[in-house]
C-alpha positions as CSV (number, residue, x, y, z in Angstrom):
1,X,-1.1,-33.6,20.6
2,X,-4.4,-31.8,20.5
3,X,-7.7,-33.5,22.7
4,X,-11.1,-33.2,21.5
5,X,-13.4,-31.4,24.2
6,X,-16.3,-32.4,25.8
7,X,-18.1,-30.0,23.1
8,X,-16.0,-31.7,20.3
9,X,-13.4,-28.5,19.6
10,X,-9.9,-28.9,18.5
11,X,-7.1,-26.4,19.1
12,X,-5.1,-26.7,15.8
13,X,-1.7,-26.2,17.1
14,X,0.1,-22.3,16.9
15,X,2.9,-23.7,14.5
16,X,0.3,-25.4,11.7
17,X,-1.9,-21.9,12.6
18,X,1.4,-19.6,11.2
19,X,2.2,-22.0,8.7
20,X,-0.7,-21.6,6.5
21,X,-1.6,-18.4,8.1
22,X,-4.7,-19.1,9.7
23,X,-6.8,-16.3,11.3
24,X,-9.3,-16.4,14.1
25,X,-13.0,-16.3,12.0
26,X,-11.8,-17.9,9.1
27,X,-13.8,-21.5,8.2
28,X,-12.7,-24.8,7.4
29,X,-14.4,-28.4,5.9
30,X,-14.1,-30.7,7.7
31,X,-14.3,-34.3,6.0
32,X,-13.4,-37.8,7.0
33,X,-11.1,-39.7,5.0
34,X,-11.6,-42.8,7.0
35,X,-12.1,-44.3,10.5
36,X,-8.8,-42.5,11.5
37,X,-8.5,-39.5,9.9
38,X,-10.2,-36.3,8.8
39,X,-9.1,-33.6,6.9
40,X,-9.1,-29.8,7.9
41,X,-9.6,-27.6,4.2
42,X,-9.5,-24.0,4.4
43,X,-12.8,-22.9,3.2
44,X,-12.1,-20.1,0.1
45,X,-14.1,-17.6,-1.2
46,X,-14.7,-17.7,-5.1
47,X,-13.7,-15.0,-6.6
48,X,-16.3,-13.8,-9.8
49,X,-13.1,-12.0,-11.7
50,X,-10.2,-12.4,-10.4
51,X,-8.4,-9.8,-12.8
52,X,-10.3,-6.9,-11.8
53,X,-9.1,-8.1,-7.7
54,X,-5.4,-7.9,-9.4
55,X,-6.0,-4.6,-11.1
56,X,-7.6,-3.2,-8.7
57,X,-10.7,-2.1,-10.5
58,X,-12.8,-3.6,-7.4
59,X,-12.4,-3.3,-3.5
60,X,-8.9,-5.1,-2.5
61,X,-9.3,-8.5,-1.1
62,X,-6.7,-10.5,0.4
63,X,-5.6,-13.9,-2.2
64,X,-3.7,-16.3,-0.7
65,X,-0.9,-17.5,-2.9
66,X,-1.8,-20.8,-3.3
67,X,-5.1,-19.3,-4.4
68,X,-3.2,-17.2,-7.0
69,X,-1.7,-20.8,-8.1
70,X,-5.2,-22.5,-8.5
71,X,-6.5,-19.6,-10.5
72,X,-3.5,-19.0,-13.0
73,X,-4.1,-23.0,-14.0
74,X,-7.7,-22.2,-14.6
C-alpha cells in the first residue's frame, strides 16, 4: 500500500500506472471526497475540434479512448 512522504508524494502503484496508461509528466486533480478518501482524475486537454484531430487536418495528438467515448456523446 503506498505511504505519503514527508513532502506529501504518493507513488501510484506500476499496475494502476499501466492500466490507464499513465505517463511520467502527465497531471492529475486531486479532490477529496471525504475524510477518507480522495480521488486521482487524469487531467485532459480540451480539444477545440476534435474532427479535424481525427482527420488529420491539424498536428496529430494522442486521444485516449475513453476521451474518444466522452466526445462521440457530446
Amino acid at each position: 500500500m503506498p505511504k505519503v512522504t514527508e513532502k506529501y508524494q504518493v507513488t501510484i502503484p506500476k499496475e494502476v500506472r499501466e492500466k490507464i496508461g499513465l505517463k511520467p509528466g502527465e497531471e492529475v486533480e486531486v479532490i477529496p471526497l471525504n475524510d477518507n478518501e480522495i480521488l486521482l482524475r487524469r487531467k485532459v486537454e480540451k480539444i477545440k475540434n476534435p474532427l479535424q484531430i481525427l482527420l488529420a487536418k491539424e498536428e496529430e495528438k494522442e486521444i485516449p479512448p475513453e476521451k474518444i467515448d466522452e466526445l462521440a456523446e457530446e
